[in-house]
C-alpha positions in Angstrom: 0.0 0.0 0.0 1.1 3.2 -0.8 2.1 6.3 2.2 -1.0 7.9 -0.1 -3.1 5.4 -0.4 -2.7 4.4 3.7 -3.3 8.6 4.1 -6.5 8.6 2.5 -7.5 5.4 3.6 -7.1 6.3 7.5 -8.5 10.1 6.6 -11.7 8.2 5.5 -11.5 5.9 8.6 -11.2 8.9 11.3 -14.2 10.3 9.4 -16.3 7.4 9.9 -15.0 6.7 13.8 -15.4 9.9 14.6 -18.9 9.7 13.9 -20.0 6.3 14.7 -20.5 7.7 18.8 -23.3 10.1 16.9 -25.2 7.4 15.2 -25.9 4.6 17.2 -27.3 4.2 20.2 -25.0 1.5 21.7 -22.1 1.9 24.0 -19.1 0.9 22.5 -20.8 -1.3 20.5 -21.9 -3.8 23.0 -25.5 -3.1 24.3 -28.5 -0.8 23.6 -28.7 1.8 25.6 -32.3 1.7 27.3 -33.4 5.9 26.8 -31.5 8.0 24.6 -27.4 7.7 25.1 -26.1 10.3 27.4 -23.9 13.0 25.8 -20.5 11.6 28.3 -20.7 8.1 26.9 -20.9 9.8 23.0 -17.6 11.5 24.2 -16.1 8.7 25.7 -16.2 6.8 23.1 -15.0 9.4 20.8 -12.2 9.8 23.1 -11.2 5.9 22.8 -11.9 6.0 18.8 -9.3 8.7 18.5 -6.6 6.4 20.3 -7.7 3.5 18.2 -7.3 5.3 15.1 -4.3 6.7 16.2 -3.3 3.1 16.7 -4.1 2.6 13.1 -2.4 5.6 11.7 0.8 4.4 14.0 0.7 1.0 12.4 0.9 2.3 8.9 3.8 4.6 9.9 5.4 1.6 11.3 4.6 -0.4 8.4 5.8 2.0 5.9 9.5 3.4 7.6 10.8 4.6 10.6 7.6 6.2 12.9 8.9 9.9 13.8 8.6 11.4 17.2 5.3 13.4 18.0 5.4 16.1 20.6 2.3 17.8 22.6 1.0 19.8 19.5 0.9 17.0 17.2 -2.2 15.3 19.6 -3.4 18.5 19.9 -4.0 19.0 16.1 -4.9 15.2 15.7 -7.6 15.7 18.9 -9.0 19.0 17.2 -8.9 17.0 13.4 -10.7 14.5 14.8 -13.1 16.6 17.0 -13.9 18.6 13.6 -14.5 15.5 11.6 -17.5 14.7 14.2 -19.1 17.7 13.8 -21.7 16.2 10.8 -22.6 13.4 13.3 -22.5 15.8 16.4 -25.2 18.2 14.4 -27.5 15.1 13.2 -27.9 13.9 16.3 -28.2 17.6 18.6 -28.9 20.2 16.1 -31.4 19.4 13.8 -34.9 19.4 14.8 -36.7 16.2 13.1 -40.4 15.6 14.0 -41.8 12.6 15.0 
């Protein structure tokens, strides 16, 4: 796979993670949630898809040369990347007003 190819691929990836918490109603994928999903767990679990597809994106590093050292701001871009890729799933689920 090409350093391109694995780019795009984990871009679309971190799109679709970072707004899975936004669209279902199960906690971490295990169990239905009995009422509507408290906004903590939606965060929570966008907290733990970030590390898991920073996991990802560290494996393809690793996979493709030498993985370079990160310092503080690198997470902090990553965090507010992936934070701003959840904003279509944040506004489905808060923002718009759909009747019954």
């Amino acid at each position: 796979m090409t350093s391109s190819t694995s780019i795009g691929l984990l871009i679309l990836l971190a799109m679709l993670a970072a707004n899975l918490p936004f669209a279902n109603q199960r906690v971490f994928l295990l169990g239905p949630w009995r009422s509507t999903k408290p906004l903590f767990w939606r965060l929570a679990e966008l907290v733990v898809l970030y590390f898991a597809v920073g996991a990802l994106g560290l494996a393809f590093e690793n996979h493709g040369g030498q993985i370079a050292p990160q310092g503080w701001a690198f997470y902090a871009i990553t965090g507010s990347l992936f934070v701003t890729l959840a904003f279509p799933g944040f506004v489905y689920r808060y923002l718009m007003h759909r009747k019954h």
